[in-house]
N, C-alpha and C positions, 0 to 999 in steps of 0.2 A: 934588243927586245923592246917592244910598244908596249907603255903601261894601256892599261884598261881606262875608257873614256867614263868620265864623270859624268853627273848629270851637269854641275858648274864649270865653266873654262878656268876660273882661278878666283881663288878668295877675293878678289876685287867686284867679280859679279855678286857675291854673295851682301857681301859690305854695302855695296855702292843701292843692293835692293832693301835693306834694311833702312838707308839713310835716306834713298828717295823717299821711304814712306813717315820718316819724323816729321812733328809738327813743325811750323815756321817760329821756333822760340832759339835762343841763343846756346849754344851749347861749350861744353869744357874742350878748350885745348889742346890738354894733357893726353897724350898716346898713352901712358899707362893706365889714367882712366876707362878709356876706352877699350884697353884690353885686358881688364877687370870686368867691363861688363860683358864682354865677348865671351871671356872665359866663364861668366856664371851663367849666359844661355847656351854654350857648350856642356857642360855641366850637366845642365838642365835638359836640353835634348839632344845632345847628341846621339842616343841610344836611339830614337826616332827617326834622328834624320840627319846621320852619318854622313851624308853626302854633302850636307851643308858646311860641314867644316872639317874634311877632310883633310885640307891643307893649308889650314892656318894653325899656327904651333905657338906656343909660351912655354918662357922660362919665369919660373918663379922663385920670387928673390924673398920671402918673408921680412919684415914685417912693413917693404915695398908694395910697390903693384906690381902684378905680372908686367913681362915685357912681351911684344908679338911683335916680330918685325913686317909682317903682311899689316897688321893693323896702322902700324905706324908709317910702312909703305902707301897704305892707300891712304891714309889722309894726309898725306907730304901729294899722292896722285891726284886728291880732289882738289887740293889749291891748287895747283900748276895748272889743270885741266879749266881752272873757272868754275868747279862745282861746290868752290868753300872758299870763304876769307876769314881772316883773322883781324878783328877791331881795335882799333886805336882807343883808349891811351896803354893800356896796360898788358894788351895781346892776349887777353884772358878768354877771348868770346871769340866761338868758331860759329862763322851764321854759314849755310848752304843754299844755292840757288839750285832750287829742285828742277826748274825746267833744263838746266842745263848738267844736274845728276842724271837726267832722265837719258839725254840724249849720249852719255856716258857710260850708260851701263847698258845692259841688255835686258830684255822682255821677261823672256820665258818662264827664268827662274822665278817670277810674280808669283804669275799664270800656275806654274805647277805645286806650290807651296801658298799658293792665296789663303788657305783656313789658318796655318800656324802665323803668318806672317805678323798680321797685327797684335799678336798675344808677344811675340818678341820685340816688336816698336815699342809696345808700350814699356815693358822692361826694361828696354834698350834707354829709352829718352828718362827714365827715371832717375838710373844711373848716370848717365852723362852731359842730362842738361844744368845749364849755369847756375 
């Protein structure tokens, strides 16, 4: 049996469209950071736009961070791919080369999600920058 087509191919389109649009400042590391803040714009709109995170999941460990292994997949995906490094001395800083997130991810999902998008960057980089 065929599931039913998303409007995203997989939580990496979704990820990879929120980080192209972060400013160029240094950001956390840490996968459970970042899937702290995934899960509080989940949270926050999922009820609107179901589609966007349809299939990324967390397990929550109190009084840790959630764990999300798609979040933590895609940014183990952005450094292999060249679209994130992690800086020396202390490995705390995750900087992104957006030209090359760009060419990593796909289009569309922008384009069809353009009004909410920057209302969730900004959230997003609140949470997770350095």
């Amino acid at each position: 049996m065929r599931s039913e087509r998303t409007d995203i191919d997989s939580p990496f389109e979704f990820l990879g469209a929120l980080v192209s649009a972060l400013p160029d400042i240094p950001y956390n590391t840490d996968s459970g950071v970042w899937s702290k803040a995934i899960l509080g714009l989940r949270d926050k709109y999922e009820g609107q736009y179901p589609e966007l995170f349809r299939e990324i999941y967390f397990r929550e460990r109190p009084p840790l961070n959630p764990v999300s292994d798609e979040v933590s997949e895609f940014l183990l995906w952005m450094q292999i791919g060249g679209g994130a490094r992690v800086t020396e001395p202390n490995l705390d800083e995750l900087h992104f080369d957006h030209k090359v997130v760009a060419k990593l991810v796909v289009g569309p999902l922008l384009e069809r999600h353009q009004m909410i998008f920057p209302v969730m960057v900004r959230e997003l980089a609140l949470v997770v920058r350095r």
